[in-house]
Every structure is written in structure tokens, then in C-alpha cells.
ROSETOR-317641 format. One record per atom (N, C-alpha, C): residue number from 1; residue in one letter; atom name; x, y, z. Coordinates in Angstrom, 1 decimal, always signed. Example, Ala and Ser with C-alpha at 12.3 -4.5 7.8 and 13.67 -1.06 7.14 Angstrom:
BEGIN
[1; 'A'; 'N'; [+13.2; -5.7; +7.8]] [1; 'A'; 'CA'; [+12.3; -4.5; +7.8]] [1; 'A'; 'C'; [+13.2; -3.3; +7.8]] [2; 'S'; 'N'; [+12.8; -2.2; +7.1]] [2; 'S'; 'CA'; [+13.7; -1.1; +7.1]] [2; 'S'; 'C'; [+12.9; +0.0; +7.9]] 
***
This chain:
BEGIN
[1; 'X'; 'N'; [+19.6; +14.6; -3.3]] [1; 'X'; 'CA'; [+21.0; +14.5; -2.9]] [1; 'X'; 'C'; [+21.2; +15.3; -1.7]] [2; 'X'; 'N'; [+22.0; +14.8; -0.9]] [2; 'X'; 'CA'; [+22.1; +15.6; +0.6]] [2; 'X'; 'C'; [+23.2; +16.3; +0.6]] [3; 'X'; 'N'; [+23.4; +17.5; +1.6]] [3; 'X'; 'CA'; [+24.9; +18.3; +1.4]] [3; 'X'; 'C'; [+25.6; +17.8; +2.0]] [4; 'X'; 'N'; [+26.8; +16.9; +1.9]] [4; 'X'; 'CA'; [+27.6; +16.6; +3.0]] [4; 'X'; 'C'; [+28.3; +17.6; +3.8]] [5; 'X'; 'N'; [+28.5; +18.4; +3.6]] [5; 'X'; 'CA'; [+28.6; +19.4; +4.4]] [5; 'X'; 'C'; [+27.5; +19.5; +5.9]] [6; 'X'; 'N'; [+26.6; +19.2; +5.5]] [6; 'X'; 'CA'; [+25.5; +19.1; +6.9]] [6; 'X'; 'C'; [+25.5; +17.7; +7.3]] [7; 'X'; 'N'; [+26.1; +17.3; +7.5]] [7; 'X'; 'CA'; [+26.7; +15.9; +8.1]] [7; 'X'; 'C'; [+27.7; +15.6; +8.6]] [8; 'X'; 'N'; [+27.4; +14.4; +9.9]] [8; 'X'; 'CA'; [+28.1; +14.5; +10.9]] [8; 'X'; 'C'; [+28.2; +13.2; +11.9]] [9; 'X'; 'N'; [+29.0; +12.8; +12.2]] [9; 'X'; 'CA'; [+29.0; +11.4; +12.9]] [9; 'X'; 'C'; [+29.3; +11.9; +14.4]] [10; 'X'; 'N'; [+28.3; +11.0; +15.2]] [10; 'X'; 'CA'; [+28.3; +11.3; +16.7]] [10; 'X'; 'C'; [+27.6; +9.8; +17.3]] [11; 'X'; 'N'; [+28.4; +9.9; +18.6]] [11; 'X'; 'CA'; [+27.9; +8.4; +19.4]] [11; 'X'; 'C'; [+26.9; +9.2; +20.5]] [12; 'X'; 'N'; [+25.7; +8.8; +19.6]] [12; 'X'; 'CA'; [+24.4; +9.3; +20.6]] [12; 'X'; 'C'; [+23.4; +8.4; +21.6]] [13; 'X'; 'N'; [+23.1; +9.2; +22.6]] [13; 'X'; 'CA'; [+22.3; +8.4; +23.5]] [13; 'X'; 'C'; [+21.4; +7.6; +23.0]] [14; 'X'; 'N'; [+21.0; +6.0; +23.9]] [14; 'X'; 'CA'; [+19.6; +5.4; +22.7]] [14; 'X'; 'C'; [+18.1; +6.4; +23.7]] [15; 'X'; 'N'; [+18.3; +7.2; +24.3]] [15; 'X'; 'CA'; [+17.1; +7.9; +24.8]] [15; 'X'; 'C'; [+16.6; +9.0; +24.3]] [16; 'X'; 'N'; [+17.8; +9.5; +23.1]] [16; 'X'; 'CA'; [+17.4; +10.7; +22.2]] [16; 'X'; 'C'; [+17.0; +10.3; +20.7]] [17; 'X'; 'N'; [+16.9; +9.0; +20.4]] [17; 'X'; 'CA'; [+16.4; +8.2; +19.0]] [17; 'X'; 'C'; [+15.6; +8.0; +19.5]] [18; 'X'; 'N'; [+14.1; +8.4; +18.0]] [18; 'X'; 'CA'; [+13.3; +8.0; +17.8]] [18; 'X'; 'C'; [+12.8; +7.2; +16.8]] [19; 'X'; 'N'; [+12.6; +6.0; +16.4]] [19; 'X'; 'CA'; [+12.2; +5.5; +15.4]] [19; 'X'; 'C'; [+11.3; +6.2; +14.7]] [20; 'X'; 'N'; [+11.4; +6.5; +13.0]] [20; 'X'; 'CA'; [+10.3; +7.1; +12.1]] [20; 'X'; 'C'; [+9.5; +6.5; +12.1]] [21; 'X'; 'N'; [+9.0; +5.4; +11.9]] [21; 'X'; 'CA'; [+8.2; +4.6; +11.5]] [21; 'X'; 'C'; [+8.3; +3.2; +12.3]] [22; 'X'; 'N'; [+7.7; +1.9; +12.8]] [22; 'X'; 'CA'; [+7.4; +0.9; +12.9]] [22; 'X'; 'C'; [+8.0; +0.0; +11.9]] [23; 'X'; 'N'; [+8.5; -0.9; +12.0]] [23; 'X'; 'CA'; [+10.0; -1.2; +11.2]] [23; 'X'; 'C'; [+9.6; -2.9; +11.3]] [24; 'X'; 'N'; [+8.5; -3.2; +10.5]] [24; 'X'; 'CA'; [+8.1; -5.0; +10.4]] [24; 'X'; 'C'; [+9.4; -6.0; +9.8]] [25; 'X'; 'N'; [+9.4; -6.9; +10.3]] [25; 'X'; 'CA'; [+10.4; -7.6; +9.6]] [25; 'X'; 'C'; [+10.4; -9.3; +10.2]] [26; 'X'; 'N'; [+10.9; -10.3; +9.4]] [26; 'X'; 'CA'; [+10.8; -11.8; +9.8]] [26; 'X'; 'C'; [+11.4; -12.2; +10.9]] [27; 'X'; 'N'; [+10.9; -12.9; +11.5]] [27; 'X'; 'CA'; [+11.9; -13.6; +12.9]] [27; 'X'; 'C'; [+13.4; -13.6; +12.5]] [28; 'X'; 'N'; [+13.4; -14.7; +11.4]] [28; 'X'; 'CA'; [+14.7; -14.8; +10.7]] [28; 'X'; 'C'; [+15.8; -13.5; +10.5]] [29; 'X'; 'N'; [+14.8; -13.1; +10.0]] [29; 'X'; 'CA'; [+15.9; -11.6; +9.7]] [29; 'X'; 'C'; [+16.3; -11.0; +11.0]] [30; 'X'; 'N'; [+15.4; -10.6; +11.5]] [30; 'X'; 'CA'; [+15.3; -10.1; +13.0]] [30; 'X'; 'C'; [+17.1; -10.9; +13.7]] [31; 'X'; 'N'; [+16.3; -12.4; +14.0]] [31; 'X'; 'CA'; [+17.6; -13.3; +14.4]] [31; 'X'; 'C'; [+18.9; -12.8; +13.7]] [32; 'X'; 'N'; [+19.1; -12.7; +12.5]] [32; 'X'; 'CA'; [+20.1; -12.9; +11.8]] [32; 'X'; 'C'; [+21.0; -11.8; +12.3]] [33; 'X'; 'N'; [+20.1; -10.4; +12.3]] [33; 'X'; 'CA'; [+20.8; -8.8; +12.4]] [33; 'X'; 'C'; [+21.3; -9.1; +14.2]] [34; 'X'; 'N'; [+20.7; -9.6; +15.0]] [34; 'X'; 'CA'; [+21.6; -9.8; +16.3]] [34; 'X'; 'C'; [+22.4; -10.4; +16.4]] [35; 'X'; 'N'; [+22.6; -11.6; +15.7]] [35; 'X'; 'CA'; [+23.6; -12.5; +15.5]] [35; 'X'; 'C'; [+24.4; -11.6; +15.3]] [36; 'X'; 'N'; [+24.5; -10.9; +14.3]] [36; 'X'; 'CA'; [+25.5; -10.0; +14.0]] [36; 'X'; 'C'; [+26.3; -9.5; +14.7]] [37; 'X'; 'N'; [+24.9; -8.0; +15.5]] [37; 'X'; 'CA'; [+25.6; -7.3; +16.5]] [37; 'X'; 'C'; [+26.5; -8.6; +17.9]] [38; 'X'; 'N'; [+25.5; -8.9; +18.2]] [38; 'X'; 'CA'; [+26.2; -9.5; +18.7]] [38; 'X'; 'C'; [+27.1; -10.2; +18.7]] [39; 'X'; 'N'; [+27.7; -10.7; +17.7]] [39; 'X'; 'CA'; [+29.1; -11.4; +16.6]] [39; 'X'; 'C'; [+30.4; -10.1; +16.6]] [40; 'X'; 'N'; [+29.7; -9.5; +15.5]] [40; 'X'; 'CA'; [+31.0; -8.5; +14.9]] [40; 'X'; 'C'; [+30.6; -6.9; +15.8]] [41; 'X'; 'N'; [+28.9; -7.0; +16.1]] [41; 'X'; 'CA'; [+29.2; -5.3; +16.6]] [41; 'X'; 'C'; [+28.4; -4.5; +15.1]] [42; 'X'; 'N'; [+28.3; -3.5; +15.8]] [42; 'X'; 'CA'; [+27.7; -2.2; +14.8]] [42; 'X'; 'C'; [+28.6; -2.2; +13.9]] [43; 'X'; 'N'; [+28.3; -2.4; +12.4]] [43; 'X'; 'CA'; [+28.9; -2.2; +11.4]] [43; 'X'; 'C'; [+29.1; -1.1; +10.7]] [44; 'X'; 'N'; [+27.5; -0.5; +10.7]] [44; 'X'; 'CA'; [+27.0; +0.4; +9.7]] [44; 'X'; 'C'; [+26.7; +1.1; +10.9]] [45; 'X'; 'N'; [+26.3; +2.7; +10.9]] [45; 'X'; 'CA'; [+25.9; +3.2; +11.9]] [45; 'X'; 'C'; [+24.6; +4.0; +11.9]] [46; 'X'; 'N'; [+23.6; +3.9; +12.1]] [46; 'X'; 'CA'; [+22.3; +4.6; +11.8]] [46; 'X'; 'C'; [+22.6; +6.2; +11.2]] [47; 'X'; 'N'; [+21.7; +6.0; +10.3]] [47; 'X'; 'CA'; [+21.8; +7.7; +9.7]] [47; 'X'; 'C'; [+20.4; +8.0; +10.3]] [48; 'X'; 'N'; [+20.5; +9.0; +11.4]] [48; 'X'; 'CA'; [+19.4; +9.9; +11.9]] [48; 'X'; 'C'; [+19.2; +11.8; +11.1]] [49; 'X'; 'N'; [+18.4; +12.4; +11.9]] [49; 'X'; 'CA'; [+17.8; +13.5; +10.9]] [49; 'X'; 'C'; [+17.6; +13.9; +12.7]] [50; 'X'; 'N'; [+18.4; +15.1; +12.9]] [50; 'X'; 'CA'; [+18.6; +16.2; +14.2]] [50; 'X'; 'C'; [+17.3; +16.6; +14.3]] [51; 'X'; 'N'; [+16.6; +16.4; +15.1]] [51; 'X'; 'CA'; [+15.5; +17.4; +15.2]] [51; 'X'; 'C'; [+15.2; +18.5; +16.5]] [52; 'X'; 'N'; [+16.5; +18.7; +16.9]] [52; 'X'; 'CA'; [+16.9; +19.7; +18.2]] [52; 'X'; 'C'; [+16.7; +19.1; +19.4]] [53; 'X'; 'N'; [+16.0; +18.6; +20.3]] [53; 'X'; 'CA'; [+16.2; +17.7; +21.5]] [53; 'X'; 'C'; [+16.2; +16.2; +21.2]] [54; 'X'; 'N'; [+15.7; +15.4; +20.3]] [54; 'X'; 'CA'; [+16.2; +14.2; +19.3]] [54; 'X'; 'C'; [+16.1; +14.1; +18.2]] [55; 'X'; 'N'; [+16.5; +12.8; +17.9]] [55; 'X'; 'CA'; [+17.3; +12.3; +16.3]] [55; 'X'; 'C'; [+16.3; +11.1; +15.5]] [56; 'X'; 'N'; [+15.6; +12.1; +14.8]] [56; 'X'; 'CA'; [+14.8; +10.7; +14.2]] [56; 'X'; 'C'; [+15.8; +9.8; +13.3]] [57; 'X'; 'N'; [+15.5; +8.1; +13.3]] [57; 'X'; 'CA'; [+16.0; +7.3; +12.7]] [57; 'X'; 'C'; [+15.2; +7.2; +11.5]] [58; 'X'; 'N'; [+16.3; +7.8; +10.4]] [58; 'X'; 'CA'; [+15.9; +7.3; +8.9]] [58; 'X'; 'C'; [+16.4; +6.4; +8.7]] [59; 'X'; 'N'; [+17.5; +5.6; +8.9]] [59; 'X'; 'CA'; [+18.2; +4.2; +8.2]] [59; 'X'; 'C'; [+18.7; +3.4; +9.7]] [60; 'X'; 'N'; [+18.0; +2.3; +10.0]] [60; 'X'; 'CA'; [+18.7; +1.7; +11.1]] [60; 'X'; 'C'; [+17.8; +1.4; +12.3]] [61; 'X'; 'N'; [+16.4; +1.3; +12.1]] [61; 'X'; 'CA'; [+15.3; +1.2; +12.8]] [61; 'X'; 'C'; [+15.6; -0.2; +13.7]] [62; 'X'; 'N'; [+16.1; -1.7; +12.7]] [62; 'X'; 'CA'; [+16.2; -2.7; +13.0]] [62; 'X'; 'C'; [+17.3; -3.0; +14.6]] [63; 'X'; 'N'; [+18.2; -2.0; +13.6]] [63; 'X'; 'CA'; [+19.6; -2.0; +14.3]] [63; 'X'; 'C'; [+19.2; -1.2; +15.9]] [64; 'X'; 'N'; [+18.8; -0.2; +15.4]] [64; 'X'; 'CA'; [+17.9; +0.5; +16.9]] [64; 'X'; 'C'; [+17.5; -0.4; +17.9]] [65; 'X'; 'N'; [+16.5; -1.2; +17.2]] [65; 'X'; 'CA'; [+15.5; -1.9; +18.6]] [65; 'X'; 'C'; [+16.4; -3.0; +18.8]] [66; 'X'; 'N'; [+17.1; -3.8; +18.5]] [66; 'X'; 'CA'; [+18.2; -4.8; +19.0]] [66; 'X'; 'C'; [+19.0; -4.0; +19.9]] [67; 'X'; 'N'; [+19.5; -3.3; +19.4]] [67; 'X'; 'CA'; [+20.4; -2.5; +20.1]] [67; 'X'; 'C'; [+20.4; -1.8; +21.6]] [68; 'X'; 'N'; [+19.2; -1.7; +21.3]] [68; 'X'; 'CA'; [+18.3; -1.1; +22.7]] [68; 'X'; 'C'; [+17.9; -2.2; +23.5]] [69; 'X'; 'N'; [+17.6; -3.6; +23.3]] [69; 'X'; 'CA'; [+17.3; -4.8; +23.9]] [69; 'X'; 'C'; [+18.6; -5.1; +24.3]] [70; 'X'; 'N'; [+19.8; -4.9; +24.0]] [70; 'X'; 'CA'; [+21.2; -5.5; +23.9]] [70; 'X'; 'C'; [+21.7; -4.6; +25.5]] [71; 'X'; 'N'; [+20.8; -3.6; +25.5]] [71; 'X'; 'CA'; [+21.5; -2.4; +26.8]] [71; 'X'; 'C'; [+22.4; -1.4; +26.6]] [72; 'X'; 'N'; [+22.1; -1.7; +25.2]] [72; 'X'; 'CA'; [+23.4; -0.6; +24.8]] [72; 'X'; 'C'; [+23.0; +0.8; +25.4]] [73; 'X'; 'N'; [+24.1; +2.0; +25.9]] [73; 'X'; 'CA'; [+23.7; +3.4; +26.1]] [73; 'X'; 'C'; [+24.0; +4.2; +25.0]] [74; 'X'; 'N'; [+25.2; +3.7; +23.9]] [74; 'X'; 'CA'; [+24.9; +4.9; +23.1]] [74; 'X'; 'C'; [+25.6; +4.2; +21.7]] [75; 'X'; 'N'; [+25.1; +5.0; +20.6]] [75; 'X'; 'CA'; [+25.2; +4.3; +19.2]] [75; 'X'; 'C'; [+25.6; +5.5; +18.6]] [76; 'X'; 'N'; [+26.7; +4.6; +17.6]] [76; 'X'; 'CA'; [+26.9; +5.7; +16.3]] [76; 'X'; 'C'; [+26.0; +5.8; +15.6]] [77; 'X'; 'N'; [+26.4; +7.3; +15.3]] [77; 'X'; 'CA'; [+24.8; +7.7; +14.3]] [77; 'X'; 'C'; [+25.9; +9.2; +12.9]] [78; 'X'; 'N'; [+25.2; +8.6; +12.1]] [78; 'X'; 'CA'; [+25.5; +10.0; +11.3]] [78; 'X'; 'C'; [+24.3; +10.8; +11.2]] [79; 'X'; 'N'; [+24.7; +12.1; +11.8]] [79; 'X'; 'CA'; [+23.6; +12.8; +11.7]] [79; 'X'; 'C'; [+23.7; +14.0; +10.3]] [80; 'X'; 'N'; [+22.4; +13.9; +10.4]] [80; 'X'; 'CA'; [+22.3; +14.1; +8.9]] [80; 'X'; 'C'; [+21.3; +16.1; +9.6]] [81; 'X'; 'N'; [+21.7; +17.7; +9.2]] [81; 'X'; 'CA'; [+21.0; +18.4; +9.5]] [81; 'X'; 'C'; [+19.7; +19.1; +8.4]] [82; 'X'; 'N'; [+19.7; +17.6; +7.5]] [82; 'X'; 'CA'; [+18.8; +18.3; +6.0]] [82; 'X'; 'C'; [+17.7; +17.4; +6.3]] [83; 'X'; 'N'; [+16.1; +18.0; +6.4]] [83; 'X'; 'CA'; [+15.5; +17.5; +6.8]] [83; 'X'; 'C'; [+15.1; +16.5; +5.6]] [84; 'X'; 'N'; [+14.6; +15.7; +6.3]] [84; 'X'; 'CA'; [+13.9; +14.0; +5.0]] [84; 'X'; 'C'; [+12.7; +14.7; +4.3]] [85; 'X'; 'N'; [+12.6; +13.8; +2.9]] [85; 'X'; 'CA'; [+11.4; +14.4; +2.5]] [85; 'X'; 'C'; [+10.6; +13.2; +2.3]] [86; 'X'; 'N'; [+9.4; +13.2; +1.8]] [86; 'X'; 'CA'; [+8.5; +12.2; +2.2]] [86; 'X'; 'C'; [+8.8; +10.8; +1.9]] [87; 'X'; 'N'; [+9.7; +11.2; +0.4]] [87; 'X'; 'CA'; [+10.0; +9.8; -0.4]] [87; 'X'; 'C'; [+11.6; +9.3; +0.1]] [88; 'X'; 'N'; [+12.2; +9.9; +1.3]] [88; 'X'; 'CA'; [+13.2; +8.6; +2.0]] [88; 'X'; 'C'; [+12.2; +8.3; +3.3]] [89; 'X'; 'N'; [+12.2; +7.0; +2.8]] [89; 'X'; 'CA'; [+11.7; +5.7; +3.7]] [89; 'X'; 'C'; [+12.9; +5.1; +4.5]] [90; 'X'; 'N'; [+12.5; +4.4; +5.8]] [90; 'X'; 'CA'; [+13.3; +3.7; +6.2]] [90; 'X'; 'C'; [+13.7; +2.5; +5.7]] [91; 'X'; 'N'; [+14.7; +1.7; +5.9]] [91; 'X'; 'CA'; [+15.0; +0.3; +5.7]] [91; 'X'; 'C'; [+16.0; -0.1; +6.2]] [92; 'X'; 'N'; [+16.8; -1.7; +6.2]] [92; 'X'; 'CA'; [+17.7; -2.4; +6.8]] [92; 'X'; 'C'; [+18.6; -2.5; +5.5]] 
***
């Protein structure tokens, strides 16, 4: 469980996100989540993990790399200052 207390929402550069992990997923899906952004816009906002000069992405990998193709400069992010432990994985 995380302390909300060490949490924090900020619109961060896409040049200080790093994706955790390689983030596989269907054409379909892929299509669908741009549709989106591109429809309604960032709904949800990536929860990253501060790591002092950037912000790894735990939750939002998908939303990341569209987002970054879209030209966006900067995304909401909750930043989270408790570091992850092995067993949170990313996902959409």
C-alpha cells in the first residue's frame, strides 16, 4: 500500500519519462487508446516513480508512447516518491 502522503500530481516533460519496461500490445488496442487520446484527451494520468533527474513510468507506458508520437511536450503524471517493488508491473 503506498503513502499518499508521498504523492503528487505534476504536468511533466515527455523528455524526463522513462518507460519501465517495453509495453507489447495489439494493433487494435494500440488503435483504440489513440482514438481516445485523440477523441477525448488524457483521461487517466500516468503514475510515475521520481527518480531525481527522471520519472520512471509504472502505469501508462501505452499512453506514454502515443503521446510522444502525438508531439505532445508535457503530460500529467502522479508522481508517486515510494519507490516500486518488484511485484508492481506495468499495465494499460
Amino acid at each position: 500500500m503506498r503513502d499518499e502522503s508521498r504523492v503528487g500530481k505534476r504536468d511533466l516533460p515527455v523528455g524526463k519519462l522513462v518507460p519501465r519496461s517495453e509495453h507489447k500490445t495489439s494493433k487494435k488496442h494500440y488503435q483504440r487508446i489513440e482514438a481516445s487520446l485523440r477523441t477525448v484527451g488524457l483521461i487517466e494520468p500516468l503514475i510515475v516513480y521520481d527518480q531525481g533527474d527522471t520519472f520512471e513510468i509504472l502505469d501508462g507506458n501505452l499512453r506514454y508512447e502515443i503521446l510522444l508520437e502525438m508531439g505532445v511536450q508535457t503530460i500529467p503524471c502522479v508522481v508517486d516518491q515510494t519507490p516500486p517493488t518488484n511485484q508492481e508491473q506495468t499495465h494499460e
